[in-house]
TIDRENRO-249470 format. One record per residue (C-alpha): residue in three letters; x negated, y negated, z negated. Coordinates in steps of 0.001 Angstrom, whole numbers, padded with zeros to 6 digits, always signed. Each point is the difference from the previous one (the first is absolute). Example, Ala and Ser with C-alpha at 12.3 -4.5 7.8 and 13.67 -1.06 7.14 Angstrom:
Ala-012300+004500-007800;Ser-001370-003440+000660;
This chain:
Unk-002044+034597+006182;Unk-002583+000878+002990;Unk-002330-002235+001124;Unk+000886-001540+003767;Unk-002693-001875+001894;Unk+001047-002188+003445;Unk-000152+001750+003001;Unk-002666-002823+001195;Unk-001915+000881-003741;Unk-000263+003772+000974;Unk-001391-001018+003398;Unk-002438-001940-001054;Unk-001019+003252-001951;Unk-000086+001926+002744;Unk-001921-002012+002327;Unk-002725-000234-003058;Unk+000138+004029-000089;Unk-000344+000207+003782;Unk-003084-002525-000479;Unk-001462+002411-002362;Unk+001058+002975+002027;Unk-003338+000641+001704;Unk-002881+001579-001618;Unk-002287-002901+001111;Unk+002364-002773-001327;Unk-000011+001859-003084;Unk-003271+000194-000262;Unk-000428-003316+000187;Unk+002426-001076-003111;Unk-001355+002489-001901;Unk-003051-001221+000648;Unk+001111-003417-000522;Unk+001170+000468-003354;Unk-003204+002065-001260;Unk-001367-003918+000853;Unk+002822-001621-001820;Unk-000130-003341-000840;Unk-003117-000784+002201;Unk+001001+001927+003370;Unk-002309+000650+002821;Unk-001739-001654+002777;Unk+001328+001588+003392;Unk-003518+001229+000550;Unk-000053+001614-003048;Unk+003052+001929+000642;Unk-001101+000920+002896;Unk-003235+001268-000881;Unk+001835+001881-003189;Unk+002562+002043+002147;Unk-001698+000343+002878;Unk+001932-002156+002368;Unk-000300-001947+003226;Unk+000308-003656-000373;Unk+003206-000217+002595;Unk+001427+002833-001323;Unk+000310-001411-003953;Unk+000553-003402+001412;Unk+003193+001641+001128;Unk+000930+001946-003044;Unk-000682-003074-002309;Unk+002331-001618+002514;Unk+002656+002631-000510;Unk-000810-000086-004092;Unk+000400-003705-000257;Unk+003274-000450+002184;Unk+001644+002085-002420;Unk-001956-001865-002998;Unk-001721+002738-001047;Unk-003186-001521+000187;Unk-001048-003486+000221;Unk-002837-001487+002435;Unk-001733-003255-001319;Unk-002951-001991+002520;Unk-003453-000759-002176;Unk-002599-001347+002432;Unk-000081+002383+003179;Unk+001488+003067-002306;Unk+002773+001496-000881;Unk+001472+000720-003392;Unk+002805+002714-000584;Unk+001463+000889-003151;Unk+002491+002369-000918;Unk+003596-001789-000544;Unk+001018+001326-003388;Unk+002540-001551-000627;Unk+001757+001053+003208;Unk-000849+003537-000687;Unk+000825-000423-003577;Unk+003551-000644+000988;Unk+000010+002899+002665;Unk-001374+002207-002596;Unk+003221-001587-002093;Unk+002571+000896+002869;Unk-001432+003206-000295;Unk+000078+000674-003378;Unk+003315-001486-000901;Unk+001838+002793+002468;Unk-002382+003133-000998;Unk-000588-000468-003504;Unk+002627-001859-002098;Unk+003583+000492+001964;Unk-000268+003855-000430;Unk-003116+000676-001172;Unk-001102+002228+002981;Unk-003535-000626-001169;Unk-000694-000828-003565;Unk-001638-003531-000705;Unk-002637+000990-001904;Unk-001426+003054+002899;Unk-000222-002904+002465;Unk-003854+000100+000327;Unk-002304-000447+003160;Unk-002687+001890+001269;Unk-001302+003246-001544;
């Protein structure tokens, strides 16, 4: 019997896809996760991808509204780590619809980056 997700399940989906849908934004959970568990000072993701300080404040704004990423306070900085296990379960969404309903894409080829 096919999967079916809630209409408000899939939107929540979508609005982390359209989070990630900018080559900055995913740059920065990319980046994020190459940190995983510690994260990254603001600065430091700044300095790493090149970015004004306004203009990643409002990315990591974007990222965290959609709990992508999450922003913790230390002294004056700013910690952000990747949210894994809300990308875990988009990555899940994902994968339940391409790869085990009708195996468009086999589970075992599902491999990043070459």
């Amino acid at each position: 019997m096919p999967q079916t997700h809630q209409p408000s399940t899939t939107a929540r989906f979508a609005r982390m896809l359209a989070a990630m849908g900018t080559e900055p934004r995913l740059a920065i959970v990319r980046l994020l996760l190459t940190a995983h568990p510690e994260g990254l000072f603001v600065g430091e993701i700044a300095a790493e991808l090149g970015m004004a300080g306004s203009t990643l404040s409002h990315h990591l704004d974007k990222l965290k509204n959609e709990g992508l990423v999450t922003v913790q306070r230390e002294g004056t900085f700013l910690r952000c780590t990747a949210n894994t296990a809300g990308l875990e379960e988009l990555l899940g969404f994902l994968y339940a619809e391409c790869c085990t309903r009708n195996k468009a894409v086999e589970p075992g080829r599902v491999t990043c980056c070459g």
